[in-house]
C-alpha positions in Angstrom: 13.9 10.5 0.9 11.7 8.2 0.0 9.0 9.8 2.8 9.6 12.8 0.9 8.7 11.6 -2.2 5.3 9.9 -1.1 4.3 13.1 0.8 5.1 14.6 -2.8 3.0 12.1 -4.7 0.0 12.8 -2.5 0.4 16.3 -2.2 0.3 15.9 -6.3 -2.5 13.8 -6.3 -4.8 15.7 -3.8 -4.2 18.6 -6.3 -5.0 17.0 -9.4 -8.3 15.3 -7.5 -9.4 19.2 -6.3 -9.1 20.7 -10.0 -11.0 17.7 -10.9 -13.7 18.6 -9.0 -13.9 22.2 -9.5 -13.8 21.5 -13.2 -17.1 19.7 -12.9 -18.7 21.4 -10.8 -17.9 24.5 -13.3 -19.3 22.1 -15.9 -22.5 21.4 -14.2 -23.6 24.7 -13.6 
């Protein structure tokens, strides 16, 4: 369980890194 919940955390966090960076790189243009 607790594997699953780390692979969750990063999953989360990889997504929250990748709007992130869309959203300024929609801001710089």
């Amino acid at each position: 369980m607790r594997y699953r919940r780390f692979k969750a955390l990063i999953l989360a966090g990889w997504g929250a890194s990748t709007l992130l960076i869309l959203g300024v790189a929609a801001a710089g243009q």
